[in-house]
PLY file of the C-alpha trace (Angstrom):
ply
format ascii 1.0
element vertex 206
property float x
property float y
property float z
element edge 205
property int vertex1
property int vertex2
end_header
-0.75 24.65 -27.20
-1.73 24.54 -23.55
-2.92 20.95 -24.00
-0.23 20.15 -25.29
1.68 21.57 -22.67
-0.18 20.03 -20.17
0.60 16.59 -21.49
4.28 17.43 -21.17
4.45 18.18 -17.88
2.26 15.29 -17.17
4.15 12.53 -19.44
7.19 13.89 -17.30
5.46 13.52 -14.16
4.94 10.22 -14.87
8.45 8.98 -15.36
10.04 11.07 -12.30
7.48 9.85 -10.29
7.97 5.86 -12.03
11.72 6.06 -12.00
11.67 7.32 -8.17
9.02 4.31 -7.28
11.28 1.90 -9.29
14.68 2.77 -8.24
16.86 0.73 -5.51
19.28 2.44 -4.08
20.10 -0.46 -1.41
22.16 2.42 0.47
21.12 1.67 3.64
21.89 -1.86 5.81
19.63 -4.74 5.16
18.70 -8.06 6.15
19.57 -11.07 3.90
17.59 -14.24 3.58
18.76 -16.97 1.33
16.79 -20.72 1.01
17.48 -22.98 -1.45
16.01 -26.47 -2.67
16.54 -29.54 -4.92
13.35 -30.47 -7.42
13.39 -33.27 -9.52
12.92 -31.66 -12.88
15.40 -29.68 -15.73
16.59 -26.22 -14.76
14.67 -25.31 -17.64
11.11 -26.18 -16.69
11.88 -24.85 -13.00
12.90 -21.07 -14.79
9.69 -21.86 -16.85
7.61 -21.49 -13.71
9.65 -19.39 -11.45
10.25 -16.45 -14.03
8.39 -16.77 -17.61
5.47 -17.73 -15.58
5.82 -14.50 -13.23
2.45 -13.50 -13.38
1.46 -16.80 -11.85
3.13 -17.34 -8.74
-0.36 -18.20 -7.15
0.16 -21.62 -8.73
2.71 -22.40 -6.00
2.65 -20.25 -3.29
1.04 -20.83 -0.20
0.84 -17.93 1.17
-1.05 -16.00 -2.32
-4.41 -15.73 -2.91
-4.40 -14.34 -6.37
-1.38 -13.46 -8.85
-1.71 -11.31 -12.03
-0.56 -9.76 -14.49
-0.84 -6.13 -14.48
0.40 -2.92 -16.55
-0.37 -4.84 -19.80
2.60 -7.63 -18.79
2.03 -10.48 -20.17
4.45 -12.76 -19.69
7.98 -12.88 -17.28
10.12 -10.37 -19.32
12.21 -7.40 -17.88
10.04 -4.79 -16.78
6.65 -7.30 -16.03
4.70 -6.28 -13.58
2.48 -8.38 -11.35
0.18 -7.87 -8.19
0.05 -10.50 -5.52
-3.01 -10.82 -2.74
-1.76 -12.21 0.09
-5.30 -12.68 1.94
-8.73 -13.65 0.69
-10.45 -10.10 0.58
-7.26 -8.57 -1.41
-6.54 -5.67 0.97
-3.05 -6.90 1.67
-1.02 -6.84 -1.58
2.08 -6.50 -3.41
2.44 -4.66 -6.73
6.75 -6.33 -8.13
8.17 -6.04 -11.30
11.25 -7.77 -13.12
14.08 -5.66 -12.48
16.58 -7.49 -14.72
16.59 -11.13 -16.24
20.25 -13.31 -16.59
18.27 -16.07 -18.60
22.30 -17.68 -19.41
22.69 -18.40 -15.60
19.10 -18.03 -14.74
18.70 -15.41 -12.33
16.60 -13.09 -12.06
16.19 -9.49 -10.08
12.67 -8.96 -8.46
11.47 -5.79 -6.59
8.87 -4.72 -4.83
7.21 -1.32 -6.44
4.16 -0.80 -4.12
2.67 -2.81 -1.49
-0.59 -2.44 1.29
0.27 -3.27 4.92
3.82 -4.48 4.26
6.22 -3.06 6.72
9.12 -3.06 3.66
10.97 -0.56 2.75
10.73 0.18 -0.78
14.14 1.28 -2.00
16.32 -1.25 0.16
14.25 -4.42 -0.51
14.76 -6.58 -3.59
14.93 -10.40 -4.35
17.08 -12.73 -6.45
15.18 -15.85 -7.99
18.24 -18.45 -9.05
17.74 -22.09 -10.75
20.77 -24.19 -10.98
21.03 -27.19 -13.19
22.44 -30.21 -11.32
23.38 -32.20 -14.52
21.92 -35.25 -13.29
17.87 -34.14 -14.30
17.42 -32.22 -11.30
17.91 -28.50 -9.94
18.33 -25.89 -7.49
15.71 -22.96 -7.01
16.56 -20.43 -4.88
15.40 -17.17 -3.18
17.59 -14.22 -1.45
15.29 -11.34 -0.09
17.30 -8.45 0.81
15.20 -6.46 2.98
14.96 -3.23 4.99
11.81 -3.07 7.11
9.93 0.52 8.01
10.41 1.34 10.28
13.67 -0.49 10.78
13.21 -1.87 14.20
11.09 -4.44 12.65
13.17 -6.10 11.07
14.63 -8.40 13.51
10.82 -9.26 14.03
9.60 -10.32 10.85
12.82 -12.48 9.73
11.23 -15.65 10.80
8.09 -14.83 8.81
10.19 -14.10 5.92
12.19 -16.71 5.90
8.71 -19.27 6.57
7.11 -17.92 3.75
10.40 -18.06 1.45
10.96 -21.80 2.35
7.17 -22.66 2.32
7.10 -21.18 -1.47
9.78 -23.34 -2.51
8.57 -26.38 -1.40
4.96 -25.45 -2.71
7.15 -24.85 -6.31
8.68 -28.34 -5.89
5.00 -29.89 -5.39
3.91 -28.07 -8.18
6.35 -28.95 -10.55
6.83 -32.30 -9.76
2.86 -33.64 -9.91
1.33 -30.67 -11.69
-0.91 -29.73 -8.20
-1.49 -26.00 -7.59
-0.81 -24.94 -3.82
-2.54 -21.50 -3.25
-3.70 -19.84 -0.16
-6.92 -21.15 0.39
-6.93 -24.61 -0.71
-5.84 -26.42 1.87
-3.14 -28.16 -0.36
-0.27 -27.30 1.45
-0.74 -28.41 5.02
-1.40 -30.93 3.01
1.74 -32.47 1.64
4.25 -29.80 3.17
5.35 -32.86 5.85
5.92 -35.18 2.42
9.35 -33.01 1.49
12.10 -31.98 3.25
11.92 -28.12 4.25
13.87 -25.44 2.24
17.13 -25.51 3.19
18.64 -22.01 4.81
21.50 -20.68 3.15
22.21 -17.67 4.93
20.20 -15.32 6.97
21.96 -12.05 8.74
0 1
1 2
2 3
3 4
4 5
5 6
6 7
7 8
8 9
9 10
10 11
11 12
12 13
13 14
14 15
15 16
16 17
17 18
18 19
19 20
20 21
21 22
22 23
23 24
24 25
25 26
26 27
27 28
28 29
29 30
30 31
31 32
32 33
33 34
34 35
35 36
36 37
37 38
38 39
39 40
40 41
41 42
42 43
43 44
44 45
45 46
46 47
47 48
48 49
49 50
50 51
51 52
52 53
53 54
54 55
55 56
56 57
57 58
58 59
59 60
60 61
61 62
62 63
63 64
64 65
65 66
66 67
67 68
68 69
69 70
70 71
71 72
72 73
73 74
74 75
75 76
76 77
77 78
78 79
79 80
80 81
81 82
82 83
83 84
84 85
85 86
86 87
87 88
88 89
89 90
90 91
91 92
92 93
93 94
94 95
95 96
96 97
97 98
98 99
99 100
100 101
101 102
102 103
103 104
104 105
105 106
106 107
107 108
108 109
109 110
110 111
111 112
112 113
113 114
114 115
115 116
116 117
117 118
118 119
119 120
120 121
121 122
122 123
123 124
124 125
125 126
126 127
127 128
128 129
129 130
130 131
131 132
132 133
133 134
134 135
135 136
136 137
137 138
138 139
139 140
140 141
141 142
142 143
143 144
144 145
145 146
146 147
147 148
148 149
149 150
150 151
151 152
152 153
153 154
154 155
155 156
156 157
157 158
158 159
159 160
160 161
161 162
162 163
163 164
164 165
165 166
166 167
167 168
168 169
169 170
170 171
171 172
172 173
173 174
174 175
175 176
176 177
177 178
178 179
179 180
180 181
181 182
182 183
183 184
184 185
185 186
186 187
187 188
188 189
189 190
190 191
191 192
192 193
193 194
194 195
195 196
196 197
197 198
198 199
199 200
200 201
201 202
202 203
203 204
204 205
C-alpha cells in the first residue's frame, strides 16, 4: 500500500512538474522575429525536413552541433522532443518539443522546455515553423521566434544574434534541400556557400 502510494504521489509529481515546464503562458511582452525564404523545391519536401525530420535539424543548421531525438520521439509528431548542442563539448543546449502541428497549412508550434546557458525565458518564448507552397515548384519556409529574455534587459541585446542565427538556418535549409549537403556546426560548410544565396529575408522584428 505505501508503495503504491508512493508511486501516486510521484506519477503526479511528474505531470505538475511536466505541465508547469511545458506550459506558455506568453503573458508577459516579447520580442518578435520573423525571416522568411524562397527554396526551389515542393512545400512538401521543405515540411519533410523542417518538421517530420525534427529530430534532425543538425542537417541544416549552422549553428548545431548535434540534434536528437530524445524522450523516446521518434519522429516530428506533436509532443516530440529533441535536444540541440549548440557547441562542440555539448554544455550549451536546448531540450524543444512540438507544441502543436497544422500539417493542412503547414505550421507548426515549437517551444523551448529546458535549455543550459540560454538567457530565454521559458514560458514567454516559442517559435512558429511555416512552409508555403508557391504553386510554381517552389516555397516559402519561415521562422517567427517570440521571445522574452531573463532577465529582460537582454533582450534588446541578443536580437541581432537571434535574428543571425534564424536567417543563417534558413539558408543552411535551402542548401540542404536543394543539393542534398549537410551544413552543421563544425564543418566548415557554411562559410562556405552562405555568399552563393541571397540572405533570409526579415519580415518583421519588434
Amino acid at each position: 500500500m505505501k508503495i503504491a502510494i508512493k508511486s501516486t504521489i510521484a506519477l503526479m509529481a511528474l505531470v505538475l512538474t511536466s505541465s508547469f515546464v511545458n506550459a506558455q503562458s506568453m503573458s508577459k511582452k516579447f520580442k518578435t522575429i520573423k525571416v522568411e525564404i524562397k527554396i526551389n523545391a515542393p512545400a512538401e519536401q521543405v515540411w519533410e525536413a523542417m518538421v517530420e525530420d525534427y529530430g534532425e535539424i543538425s542537417n541544416f543548421s549552422p549553428y548545431i552541433y548535434t540534434s536528437d531525438y530524445i524522450n523516446g520521439s521518434v519522429k516530428g509528431v506533436e509532443g516530440a522532443t529533441r535536444k540541440c548542442s549548440f557547441n562542440e563539448k555539448g554544455s550549451r543546449w536546448t531540450h524543444e518539443r512540438i507544441a502543436e502541428i497544422d500539417k493542412a497549412n503547414m505550421t507548426m508550434r515549437n517551444i523551448v522546455i529546458d535549455a543550459q546557458k540560454f538567457p530565454l525565458n521559458m514560458d514567454n518564448s516559442q517559435a512558429y515553423y511555416t512552409v508555403r507552397d508557391n504553386g510554381d515548384g517552389t516555397s516559402t519556409a519561415g521562422y517567427e521566434f517570440q521571445y522574452r529574455t531573463k532577465p529582460a534587459f537582454m533582450g534588446g541585446f541578443v536580437k541581432g544574434q537571434f535574428k543571425k542565427q534564424l536567417g543563417g538556418t534558413l539558408v543552411g535549409l535551402k542548401h540542404y534541400i536543394e543539393t542534398g549537403e549537410i551544413v552543421r556546426a563544425g564543418n566548415g560548410k557554411y562559410d562556405e556557400i552562405k555568399d552563393k544565396y541571397p540572405k533570409a529575408t526579415v519580415i518583421k522584428t519588434k
